[in-house]
Backbone as CSV, one residue per row, in Angstrom:
resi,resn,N_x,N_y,N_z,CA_x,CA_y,CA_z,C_x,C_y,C_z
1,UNK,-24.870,-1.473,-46.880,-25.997,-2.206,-46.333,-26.791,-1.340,-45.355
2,UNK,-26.031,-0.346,-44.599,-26.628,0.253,-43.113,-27.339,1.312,-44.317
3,UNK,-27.067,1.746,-45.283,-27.727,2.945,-45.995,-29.249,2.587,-46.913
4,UNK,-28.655,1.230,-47.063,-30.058,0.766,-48.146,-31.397,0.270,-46.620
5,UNK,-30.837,0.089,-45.611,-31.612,-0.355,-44.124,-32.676,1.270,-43.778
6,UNK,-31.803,1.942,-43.910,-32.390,3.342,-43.485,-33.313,4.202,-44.812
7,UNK,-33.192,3.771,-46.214,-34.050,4.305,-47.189,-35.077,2.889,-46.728
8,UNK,-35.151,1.920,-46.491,-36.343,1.174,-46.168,-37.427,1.801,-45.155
9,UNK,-36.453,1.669,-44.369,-37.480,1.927,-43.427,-38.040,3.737,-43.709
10,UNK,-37.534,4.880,-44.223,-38.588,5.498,-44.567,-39.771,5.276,-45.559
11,UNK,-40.097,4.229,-46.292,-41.167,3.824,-46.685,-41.834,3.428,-45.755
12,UNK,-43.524,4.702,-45.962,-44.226,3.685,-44.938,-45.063,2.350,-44.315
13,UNK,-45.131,1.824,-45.968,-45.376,0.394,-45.801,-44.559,-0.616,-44.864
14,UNK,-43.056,-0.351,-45.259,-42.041,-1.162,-44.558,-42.747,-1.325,-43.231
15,UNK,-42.870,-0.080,-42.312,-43.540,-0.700,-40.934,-44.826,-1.823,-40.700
16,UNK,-45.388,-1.275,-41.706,-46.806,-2.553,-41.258,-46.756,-3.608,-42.260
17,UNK,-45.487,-3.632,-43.229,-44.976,-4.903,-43.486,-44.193,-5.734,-42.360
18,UNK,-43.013,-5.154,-41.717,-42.248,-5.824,-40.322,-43.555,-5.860,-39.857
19,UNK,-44.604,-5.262,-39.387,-45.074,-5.454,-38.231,-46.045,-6.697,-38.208
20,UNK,-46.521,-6.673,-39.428,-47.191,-8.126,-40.006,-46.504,-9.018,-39.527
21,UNK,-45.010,-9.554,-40.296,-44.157,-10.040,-40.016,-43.903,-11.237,-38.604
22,UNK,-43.769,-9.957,-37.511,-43.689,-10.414,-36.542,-44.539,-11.106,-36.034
23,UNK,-46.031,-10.700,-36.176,-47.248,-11.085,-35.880,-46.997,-12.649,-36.213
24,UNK,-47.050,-12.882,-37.183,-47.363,-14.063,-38.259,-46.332,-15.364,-38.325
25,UNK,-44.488,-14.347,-38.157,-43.787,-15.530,-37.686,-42.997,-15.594,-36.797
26,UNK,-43.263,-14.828,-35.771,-43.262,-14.717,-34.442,-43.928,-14.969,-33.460
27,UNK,-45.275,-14.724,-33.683,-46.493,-14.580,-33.230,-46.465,-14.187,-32.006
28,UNK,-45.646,-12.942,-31.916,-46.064,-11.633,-31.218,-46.764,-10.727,-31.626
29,UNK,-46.551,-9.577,-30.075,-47.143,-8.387,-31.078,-45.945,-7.843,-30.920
30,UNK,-46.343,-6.249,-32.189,-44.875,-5.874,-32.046,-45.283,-4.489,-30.829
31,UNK,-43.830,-3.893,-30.728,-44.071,-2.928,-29.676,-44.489,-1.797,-30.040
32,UNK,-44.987,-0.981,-28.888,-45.281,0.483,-28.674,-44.641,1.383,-29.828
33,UNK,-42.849,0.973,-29.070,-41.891,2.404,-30.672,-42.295,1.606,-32.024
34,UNK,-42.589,0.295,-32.261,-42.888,0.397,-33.557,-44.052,0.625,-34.499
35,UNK,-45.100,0.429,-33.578,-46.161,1.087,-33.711,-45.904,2.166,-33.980
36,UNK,-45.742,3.096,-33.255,-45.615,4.610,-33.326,-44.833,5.014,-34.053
37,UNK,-43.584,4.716,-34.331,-42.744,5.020,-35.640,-43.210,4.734,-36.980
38,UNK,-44.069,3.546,-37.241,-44.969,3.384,-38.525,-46.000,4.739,-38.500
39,UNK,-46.810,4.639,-37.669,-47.702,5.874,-37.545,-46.905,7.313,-37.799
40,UNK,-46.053,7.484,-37.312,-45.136,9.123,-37.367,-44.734,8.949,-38.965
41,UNK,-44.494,7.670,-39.315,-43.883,8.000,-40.651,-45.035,8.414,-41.631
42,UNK,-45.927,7.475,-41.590,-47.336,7.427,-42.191,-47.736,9.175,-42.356
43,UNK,-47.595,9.695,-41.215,-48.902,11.083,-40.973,-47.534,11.649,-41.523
44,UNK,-46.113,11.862,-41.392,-45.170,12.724,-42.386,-45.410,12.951,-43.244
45,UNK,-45.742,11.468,-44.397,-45.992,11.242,-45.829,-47.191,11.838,-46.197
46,UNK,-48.188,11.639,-45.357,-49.579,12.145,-45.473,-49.577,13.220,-45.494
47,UNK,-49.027,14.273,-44.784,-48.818,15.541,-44.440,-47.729,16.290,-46.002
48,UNK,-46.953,15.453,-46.383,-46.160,16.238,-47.823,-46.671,15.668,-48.825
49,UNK,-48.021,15.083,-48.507,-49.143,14.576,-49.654,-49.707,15.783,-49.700
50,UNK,-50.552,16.115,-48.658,-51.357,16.831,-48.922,-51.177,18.695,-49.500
51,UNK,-50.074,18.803,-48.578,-49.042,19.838,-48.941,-49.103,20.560,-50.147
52,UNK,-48.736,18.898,-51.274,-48.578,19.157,-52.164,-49.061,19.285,-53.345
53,UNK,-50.596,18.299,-52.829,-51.787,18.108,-53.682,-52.297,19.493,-53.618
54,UNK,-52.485,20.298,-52.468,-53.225,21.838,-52.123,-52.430,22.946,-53.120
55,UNK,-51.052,22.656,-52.958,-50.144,23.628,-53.704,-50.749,23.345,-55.347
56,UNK,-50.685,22.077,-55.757,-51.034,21.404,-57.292,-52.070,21.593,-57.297
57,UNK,-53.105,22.144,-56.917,-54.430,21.556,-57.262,-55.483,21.710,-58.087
58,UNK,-54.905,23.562,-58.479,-55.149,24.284,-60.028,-54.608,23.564,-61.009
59,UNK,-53.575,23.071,-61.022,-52.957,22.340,-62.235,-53.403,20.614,-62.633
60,UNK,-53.448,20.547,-61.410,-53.799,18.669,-61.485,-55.032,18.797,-62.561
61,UNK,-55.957,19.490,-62.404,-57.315,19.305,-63.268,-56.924,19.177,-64.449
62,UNK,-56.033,20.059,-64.704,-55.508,19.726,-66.327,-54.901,18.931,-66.951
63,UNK,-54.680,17.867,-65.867,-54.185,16.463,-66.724,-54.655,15.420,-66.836
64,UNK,-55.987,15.661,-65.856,-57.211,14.554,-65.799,-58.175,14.349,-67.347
């Protein structure tokens, strides 16, 4: 259970799914670290996006 908890939460939707969440049936807000831990995960993903699109990017044309 603690292993399938920790591949969640590196998806970065999961955060501004909880964070919805709370909003809506809590009706708080959520905090500062979770804010910011959605965001850090977000710009990671973004960052071995782009990485990898720059590395691919001679090749991608050829499958369009």
């Amino acid at each position: 259970m603690k292993m399938q908890k920790a591949i969640q939460t590196l998806n970065p939707m999961y955060q501004y799914i909880h964070q919805f969440r709370t909003i809506v049936l809590n009706q708080t807000l959520p905090g500062l670290k979770e804010v910011a831990y959605g965001f850090g995960i977000a710009l990671l993903f973004l960052v071995i996006g782009l990485r990898t699109f720059i590395r691919k990017q001679d090749e991608f044309i050829l499958y369009i």
